[in-house]
PDB file of N, CA, C and O in Angstrom:
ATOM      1  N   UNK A   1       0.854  -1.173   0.000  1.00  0.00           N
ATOM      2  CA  UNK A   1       0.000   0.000   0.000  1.00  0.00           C
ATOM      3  C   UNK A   1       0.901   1.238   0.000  1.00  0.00           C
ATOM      4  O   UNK A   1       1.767   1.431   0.853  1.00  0.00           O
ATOM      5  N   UNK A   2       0.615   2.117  -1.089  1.00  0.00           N
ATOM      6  CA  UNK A   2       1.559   3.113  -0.834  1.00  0.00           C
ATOM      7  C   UNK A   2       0.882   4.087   0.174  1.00  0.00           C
ATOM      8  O   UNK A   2      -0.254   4.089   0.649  1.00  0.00           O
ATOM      9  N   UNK A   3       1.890   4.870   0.337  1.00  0.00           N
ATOM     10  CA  UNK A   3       1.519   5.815   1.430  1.00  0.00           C
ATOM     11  C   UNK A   3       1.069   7.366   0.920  1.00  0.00           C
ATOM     12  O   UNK A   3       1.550   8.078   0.038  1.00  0.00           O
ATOM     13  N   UNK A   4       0.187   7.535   1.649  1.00  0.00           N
ATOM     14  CA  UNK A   4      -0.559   9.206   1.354  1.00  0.00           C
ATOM     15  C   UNK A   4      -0.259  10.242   2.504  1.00  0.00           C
ATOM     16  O   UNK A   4      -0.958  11.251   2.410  1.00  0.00           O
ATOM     17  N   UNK A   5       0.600  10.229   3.547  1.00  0.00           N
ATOM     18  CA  UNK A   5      -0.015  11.052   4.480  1.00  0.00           C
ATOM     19  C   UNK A   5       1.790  11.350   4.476  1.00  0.00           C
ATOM     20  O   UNK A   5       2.708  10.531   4.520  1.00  0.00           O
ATOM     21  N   UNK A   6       1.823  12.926   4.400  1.00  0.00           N
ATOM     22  CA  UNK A   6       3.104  13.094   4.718  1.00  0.00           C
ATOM     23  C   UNK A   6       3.510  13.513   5.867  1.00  0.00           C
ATOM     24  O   UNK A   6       2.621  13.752   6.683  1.00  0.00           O
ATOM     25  N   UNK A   7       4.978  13.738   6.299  1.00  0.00           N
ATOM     26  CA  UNK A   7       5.042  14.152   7.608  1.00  0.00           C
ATOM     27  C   UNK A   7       4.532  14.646   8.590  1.00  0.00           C
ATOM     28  O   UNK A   7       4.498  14.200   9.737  1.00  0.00           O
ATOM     29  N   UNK A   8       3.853  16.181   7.919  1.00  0.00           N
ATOM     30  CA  UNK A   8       3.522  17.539   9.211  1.00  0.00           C
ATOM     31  C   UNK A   8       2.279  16.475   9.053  1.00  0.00           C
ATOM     32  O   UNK A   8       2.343  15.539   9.849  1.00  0.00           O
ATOM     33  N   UNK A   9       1.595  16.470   8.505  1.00  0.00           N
ATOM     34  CA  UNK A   9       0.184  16.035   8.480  1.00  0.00           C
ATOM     35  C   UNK A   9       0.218  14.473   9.611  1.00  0.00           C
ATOM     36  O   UNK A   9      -0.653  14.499  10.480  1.00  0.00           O
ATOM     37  N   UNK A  10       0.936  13.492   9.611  1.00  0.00           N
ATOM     38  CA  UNK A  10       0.772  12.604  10.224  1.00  0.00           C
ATOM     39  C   UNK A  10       1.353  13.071  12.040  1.00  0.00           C
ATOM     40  O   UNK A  10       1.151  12.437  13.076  1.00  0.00           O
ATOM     41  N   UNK A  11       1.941  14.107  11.886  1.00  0.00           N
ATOM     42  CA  UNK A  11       2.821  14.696  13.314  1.00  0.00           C
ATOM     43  C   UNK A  11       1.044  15.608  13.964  1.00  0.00           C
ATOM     44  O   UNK A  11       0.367  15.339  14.956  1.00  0.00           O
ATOM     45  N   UNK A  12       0.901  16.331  13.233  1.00  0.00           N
ATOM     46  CA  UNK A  12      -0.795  17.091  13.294  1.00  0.00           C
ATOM     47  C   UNK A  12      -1.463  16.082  13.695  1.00  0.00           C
ATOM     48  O   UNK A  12      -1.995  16.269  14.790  1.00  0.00           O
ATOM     49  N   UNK A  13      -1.732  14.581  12.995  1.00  0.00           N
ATOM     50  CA  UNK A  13      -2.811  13.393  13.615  1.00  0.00           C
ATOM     51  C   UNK A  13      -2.599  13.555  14.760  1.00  0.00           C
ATOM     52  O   UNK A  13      -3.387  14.111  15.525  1.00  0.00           O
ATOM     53  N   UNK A  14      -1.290  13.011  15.131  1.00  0.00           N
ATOM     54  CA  UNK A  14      -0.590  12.585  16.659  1.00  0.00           C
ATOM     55  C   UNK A  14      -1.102  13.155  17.547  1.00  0.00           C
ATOM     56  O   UNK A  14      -1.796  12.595  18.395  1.00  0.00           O
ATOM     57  N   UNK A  15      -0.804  14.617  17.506  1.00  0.00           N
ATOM     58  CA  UNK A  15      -1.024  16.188  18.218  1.00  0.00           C
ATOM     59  C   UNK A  15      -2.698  15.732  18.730  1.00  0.00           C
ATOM     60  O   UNK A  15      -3.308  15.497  19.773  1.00  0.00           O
ATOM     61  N   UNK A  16      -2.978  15.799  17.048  1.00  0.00           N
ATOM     62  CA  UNK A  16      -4.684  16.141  17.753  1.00  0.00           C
ATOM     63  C   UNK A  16      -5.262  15.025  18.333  1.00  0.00           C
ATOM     64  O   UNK A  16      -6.073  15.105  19.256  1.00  0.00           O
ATOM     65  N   UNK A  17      -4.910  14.059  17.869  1.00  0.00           N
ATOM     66  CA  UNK A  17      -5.341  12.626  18.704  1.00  0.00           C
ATOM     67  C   UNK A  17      -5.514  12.783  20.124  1.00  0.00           C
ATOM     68  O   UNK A  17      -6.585  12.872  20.726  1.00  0.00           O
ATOM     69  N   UNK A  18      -4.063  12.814  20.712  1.00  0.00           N
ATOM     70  CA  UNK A  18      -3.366  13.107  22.034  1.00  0.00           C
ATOM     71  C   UNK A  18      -4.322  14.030  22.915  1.00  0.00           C
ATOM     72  O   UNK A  18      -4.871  13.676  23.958  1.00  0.00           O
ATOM     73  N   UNK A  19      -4.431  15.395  22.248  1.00  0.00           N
ATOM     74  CA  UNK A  19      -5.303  16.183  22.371  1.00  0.00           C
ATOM     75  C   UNK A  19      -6.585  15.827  23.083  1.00  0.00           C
ATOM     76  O   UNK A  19      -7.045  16.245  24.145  1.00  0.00           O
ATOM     77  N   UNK A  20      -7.023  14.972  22.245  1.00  0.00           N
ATOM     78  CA  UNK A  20      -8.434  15.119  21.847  1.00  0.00           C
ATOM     79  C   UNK A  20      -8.931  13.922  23.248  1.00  0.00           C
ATOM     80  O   UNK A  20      -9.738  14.210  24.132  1.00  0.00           O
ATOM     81  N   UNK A  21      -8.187  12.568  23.111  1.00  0.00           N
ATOM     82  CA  UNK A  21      -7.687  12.012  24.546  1.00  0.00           C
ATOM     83  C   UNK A  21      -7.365  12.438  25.544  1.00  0.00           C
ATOM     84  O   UNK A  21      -7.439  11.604  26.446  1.00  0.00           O
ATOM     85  N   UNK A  22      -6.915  13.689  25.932  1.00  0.00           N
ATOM     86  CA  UNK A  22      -6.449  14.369  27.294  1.00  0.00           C
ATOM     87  C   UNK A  22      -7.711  14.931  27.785  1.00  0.00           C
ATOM     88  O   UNK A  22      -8.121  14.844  28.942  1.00  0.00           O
ATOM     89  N   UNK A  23      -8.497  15.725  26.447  1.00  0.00           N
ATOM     90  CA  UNK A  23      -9.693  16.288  26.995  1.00  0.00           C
ATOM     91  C   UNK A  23     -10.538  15.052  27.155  1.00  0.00           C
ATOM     92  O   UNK A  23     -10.811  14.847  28.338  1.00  0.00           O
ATOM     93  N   UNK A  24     -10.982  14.258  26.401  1.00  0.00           N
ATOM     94  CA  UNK A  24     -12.303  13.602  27.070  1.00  0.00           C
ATOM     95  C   UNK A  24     -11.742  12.912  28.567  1.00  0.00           C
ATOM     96  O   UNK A  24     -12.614  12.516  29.340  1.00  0.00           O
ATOM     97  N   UNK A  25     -10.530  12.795  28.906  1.00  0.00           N
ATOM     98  CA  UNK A  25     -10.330  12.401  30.123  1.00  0.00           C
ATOM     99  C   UNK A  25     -10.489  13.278  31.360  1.00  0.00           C
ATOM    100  O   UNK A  25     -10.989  13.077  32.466  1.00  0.00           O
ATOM    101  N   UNK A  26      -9.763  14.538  30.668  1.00  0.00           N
ATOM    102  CA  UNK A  26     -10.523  16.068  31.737  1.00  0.00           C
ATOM    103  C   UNK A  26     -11.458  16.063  32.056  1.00  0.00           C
ATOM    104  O   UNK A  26     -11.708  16.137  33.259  1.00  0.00           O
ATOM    105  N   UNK A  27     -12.577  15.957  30.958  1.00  0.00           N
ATOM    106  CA  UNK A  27     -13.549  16.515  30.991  1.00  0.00           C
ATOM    107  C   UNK A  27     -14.766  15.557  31.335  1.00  0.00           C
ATOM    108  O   UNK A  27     -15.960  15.841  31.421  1.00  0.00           O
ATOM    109  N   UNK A  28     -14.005  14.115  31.542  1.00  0.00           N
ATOM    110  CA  UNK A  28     -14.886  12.801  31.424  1.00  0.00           C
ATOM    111  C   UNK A  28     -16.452  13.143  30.664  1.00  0.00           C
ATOM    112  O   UNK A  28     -17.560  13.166  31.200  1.00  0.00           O
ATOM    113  N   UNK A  29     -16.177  13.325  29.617  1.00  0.00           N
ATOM    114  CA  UNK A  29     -17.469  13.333  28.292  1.00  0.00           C
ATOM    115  C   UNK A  29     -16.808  13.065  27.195  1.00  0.00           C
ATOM    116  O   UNK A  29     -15.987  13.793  26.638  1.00  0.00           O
ATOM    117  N   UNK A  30     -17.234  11.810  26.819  1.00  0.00           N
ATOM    118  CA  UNK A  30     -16.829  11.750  24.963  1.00  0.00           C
ATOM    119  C   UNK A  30     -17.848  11.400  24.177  1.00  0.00           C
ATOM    120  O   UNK A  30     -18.427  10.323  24.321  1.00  0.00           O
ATOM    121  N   UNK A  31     -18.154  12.238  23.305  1.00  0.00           N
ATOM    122  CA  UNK A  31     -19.574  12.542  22.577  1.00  0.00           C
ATOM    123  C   UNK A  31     -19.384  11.195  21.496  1.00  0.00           C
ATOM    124  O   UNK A  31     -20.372  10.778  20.892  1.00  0.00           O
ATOM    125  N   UNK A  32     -17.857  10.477  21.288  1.00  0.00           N
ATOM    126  CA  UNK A  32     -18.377   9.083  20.434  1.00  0.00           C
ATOM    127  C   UNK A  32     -19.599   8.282  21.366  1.00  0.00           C
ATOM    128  O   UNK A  32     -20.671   7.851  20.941  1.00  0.00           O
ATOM    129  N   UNK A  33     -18.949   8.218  23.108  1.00  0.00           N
ATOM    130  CA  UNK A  33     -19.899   7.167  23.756  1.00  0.00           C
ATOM    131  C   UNK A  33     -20.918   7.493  23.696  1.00  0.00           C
ATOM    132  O   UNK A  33     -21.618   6.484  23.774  1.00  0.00           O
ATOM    133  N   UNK A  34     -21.766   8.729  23.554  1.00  0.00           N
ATOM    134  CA  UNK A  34     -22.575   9.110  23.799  1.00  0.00           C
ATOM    135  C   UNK A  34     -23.683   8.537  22.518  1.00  0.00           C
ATOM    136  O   UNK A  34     -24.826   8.089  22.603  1.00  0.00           O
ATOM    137  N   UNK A  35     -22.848   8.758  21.414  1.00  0.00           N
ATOM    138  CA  UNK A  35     -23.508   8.298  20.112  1.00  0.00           C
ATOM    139  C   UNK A  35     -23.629   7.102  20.002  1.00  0.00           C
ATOM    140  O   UNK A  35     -24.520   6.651  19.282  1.00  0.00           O
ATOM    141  N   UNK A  36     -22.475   5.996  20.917  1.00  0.00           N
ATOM    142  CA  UNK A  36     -22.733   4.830  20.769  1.00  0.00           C
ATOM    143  C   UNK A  36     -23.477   4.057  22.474  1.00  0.00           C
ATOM    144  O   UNK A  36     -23.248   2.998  23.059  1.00  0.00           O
ATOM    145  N   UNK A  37     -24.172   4.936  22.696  1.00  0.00           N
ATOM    146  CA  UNK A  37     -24.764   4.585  23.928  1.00  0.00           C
ATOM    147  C   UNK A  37     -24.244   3.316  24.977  1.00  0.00           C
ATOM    148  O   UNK A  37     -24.778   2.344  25.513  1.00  0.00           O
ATOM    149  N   UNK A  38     -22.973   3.888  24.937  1.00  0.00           N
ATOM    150  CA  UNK A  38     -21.568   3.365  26.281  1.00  0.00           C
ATOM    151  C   UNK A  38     -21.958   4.490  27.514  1.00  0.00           C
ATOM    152  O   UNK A  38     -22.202   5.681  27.324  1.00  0.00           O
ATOM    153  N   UNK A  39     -21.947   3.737  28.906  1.00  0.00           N
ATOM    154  CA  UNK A  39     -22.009   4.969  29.578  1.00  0.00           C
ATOM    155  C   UNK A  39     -20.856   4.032  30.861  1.00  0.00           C
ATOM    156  O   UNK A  39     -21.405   3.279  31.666  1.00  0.00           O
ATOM    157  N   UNK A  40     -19.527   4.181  30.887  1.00  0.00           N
ATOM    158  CA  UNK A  40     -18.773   3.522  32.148  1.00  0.00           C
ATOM    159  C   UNK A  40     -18.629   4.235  33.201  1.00  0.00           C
ATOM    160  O   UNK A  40     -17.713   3.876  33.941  1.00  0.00           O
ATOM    161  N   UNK A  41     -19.426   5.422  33.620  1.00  0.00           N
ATOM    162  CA  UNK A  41     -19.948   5.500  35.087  1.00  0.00           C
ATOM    163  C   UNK A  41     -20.206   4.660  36.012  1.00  0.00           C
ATOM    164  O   UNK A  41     -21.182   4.063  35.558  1.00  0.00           O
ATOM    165  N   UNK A  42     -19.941   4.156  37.159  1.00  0.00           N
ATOM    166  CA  UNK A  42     -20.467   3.482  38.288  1.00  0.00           C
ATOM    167  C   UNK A  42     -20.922   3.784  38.924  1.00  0.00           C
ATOM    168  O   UNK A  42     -20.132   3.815  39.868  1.00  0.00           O
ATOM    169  N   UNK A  43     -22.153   4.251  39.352  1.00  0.00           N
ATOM    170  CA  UNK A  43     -22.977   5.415  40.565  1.00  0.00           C
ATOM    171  C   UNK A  43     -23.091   4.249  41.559  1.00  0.00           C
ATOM    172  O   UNK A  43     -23.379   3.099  41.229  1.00  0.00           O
ATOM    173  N   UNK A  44     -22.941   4.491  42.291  1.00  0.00           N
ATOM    174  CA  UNK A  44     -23.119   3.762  44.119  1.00  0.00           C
ATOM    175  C   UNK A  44     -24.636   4.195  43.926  1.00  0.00           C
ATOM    176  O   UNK A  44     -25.137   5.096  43.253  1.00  0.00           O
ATOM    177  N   UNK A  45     -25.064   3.443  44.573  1.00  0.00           N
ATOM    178  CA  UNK A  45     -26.186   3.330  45.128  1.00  0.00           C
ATOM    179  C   UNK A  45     -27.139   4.315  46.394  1.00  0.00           C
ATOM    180  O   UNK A  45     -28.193   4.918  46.595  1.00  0.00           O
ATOM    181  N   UNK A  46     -25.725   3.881  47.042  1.00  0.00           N
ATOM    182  CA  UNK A  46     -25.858   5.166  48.261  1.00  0.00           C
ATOM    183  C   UNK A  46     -25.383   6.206  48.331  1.00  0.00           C
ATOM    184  O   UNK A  46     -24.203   6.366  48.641  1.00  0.00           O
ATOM    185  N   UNK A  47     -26.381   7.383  47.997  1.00  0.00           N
ATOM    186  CA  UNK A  47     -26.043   8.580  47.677  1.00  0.00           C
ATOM    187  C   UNK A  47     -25.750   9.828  48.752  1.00  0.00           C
ATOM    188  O   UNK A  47     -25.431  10.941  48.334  1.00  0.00           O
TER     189      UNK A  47
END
C-alpha cells in the first residue's frame, strides 16, 4: 500500500489525537460514547 499522508500532516494526527484524549479524560465526556450509547460511570447506590 503506498503511502498518502506526509510528515507535518501525520505529526498534526498525533497532536490532535493526544489532544483530543487528554480532553475527554478532563472533561470525562466523549460525545463518540454518547452516540454509541456506552455509559462507564459506576454510581453507588448510596447517595
Amino acid at each position: 500500500m503506498a503511502r498518502n499522508v506526509g510528515r507535518i500532516d501525520q505529526y498534526v494526527r498525533i497532536i490532535i489525537g493526544l489532544a483530543v484524549l487528554i480532553a475527554t479524560a478532563f472533561f470525562s465526556y466523549c460525545p463518540l460514547y454518547l452516540l454509541l450509547g456506552i455509559n462507564t460511570v459506576h454510581r453507588s447506590s448510596a447517595v
